[in-house]
Phi, psi and omega in degrees: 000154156244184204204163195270104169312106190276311200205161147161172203217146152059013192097000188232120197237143206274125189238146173255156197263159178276354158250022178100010195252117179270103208254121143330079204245127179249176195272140177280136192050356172094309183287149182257060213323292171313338179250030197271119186125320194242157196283353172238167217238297181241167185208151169339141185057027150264140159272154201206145161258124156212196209233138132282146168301114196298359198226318167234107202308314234245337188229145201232147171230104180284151176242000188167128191275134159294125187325140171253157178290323165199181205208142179244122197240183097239110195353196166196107202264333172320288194292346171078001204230161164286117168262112179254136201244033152164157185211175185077105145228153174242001132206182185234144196239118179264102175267148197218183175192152177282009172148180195065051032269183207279144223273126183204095206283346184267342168280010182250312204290300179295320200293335221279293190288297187327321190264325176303322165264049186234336175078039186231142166323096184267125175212130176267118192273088172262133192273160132092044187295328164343299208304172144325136194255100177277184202245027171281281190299343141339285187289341190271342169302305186289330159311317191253002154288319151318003165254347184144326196296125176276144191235136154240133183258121186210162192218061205291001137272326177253359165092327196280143173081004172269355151276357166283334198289317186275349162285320203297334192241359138009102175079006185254169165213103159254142157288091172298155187174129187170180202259151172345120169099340163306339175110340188331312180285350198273318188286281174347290190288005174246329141336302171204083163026286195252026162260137170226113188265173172308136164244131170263156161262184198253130185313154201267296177307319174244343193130317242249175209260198198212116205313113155255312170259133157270015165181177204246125180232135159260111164265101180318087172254140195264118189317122178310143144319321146305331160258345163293005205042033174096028195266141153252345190280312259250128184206178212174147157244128145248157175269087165297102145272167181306154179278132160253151183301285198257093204246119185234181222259160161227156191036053194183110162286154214268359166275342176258357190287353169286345187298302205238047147238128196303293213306330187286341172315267216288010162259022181264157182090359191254023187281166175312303177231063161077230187262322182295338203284144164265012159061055179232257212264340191324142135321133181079358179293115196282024188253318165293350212275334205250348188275308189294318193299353200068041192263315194240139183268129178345305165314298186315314217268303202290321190297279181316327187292320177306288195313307188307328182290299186286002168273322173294327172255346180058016181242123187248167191239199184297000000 
């Protein structure tokens, strides 16, 4: 039969079954054909073929991953390996906040690029919008509406933008991703009634949050009815994953990494040299030439620069 991945560790996966059955399922040889490469073999939103267990009803043995339509990865520097922490998704939602912990745009900047070269739909969640505002977060909010990018502005204390968030994922299977402390479990329970997840507080001494989910769960959520216009029907999956430090790039290099900042398509290749130009110090590089002009905003341009250095240096910064 197959079956949906919800959670797991260590080789061993939480699976819901096509016959209603939520199964302990471990790997037939421990190995993966399709995951081979990666430090977890499967992740929340795989489909899996499996076996049930002829002796205990409740555990399962997978045999084999089902193509996934995409995959959301991120490097992984402990482990040295590509992690991927969901897949089938149709889009992913990058929670950010204008502080508390403090607003870090360049950890935005990469999901952008990670989810763009993944081909998976990126819309950025901002939470905890209440707060005091800087005129950073101000202007980088409106840059990247300018490019395309959909913002839900939300707030899982004052109710504002969660009824948007929750029609907008109706029928969806989403990824949540942000850093400790952003809020992803406070918008889950208030999403949905009857889930309650663990909420972290923010370390005193620095700001920043403090891990609460330890691993990537896909949750069958039934939409509060108050937000639905009285719909009881109304349902949604999100994939809550762990809050990260660093979110660094996988499979993207750092001569392609202009590819995938929208505003820079259309000057690459119009450079003095070509294709060849690294767009830092050259002449003629028409992507400064659009940094001086106000075509690409400064921020943007210093955020790619950075990034582009540490894919080049392998050394990454916050």
């Amino acid at each position: 039969m197959n079956g949906l991945v919800l959670d797991g560790s260590k080789n061993v996966f939480q699976v819901e079954c096509d016959d209603g059955f939520i199964r302990e399922c471990s790997l037939k040889g421990k190995i993966l054909k399709d995951g081979k490469g990666y430090y977890n073999p499967l992740a929340p939103g795989d489909i899996v073929v499996l076996d049930d267990d002829s002796l205990e009803e409740e555990k399962g043995l997978i045999k084999n991953l089902v193509p996934r339509k995409n995959e959301f990865v991120r490097w992984n520097v402990k482990k040295r390996q590509p992690q991927v922490l969901a897949s089938n998704l149709d889009y992913l939602l990058i929670v950010t906040t204008p502080d508390e912990p403090p607003f870090k745009p360049r950890f935005i900047d990469r999901a952008l690029v990670q989810a763009d070269f993944q081909k998976i739909t990126p819309v950025i969640v901002c939470n905890k919008y209440e707060l005091s505002q800087s005129d950073e977060f101000k202007e980088r909010l409106l840059n990247w509406e300018e490019m395309g990018y959909k913002i839900i502005r939300s707030s899982a204390k004052t109710g504002e933008g969660i009824e948007e968030l929750a029609n907008f994922i109706e029928n969806k299977t989403c990824a949540f991703v942000g850093k400790s402390g952003v809020g992803k479990s406070s918008i889950i329970n208030v999403l949905d009634n009857n889930v309650v997840l663990k909420t972290g507080s923010l370390s005193k001494k620095y700001g920043k949050g403090t891990h609460t989910t330890t691993k990537g769960t896909l949750i069958h959520l039934q939409l509060n009815e108050a937000l639905m216009g009285g719909r009881k029907d109304a349902v949604a999956n999100i994939i809550d994953t762990p809050g990260v430090k660093t979110f660094l790039l996988h499979g993207i290099s750092a001569e392609n990494l202009a590819l995938y900042y929208k505003e820079f398509f259309p000057f690459i290749g119009k450079c003095s040299f070509g294709m060849s130009c690294s767009h830092v110090k050259e002449k003629g590089c028409a992507i400064c030439k659009a940094v001086e002009e106000g075509k690409i905003s400064k921020a943007r341009y210093e955020s790619w620069k950075k990034t582009f250095e540490e894919l080049k240096t392998g050394i990454w910064g916050d």
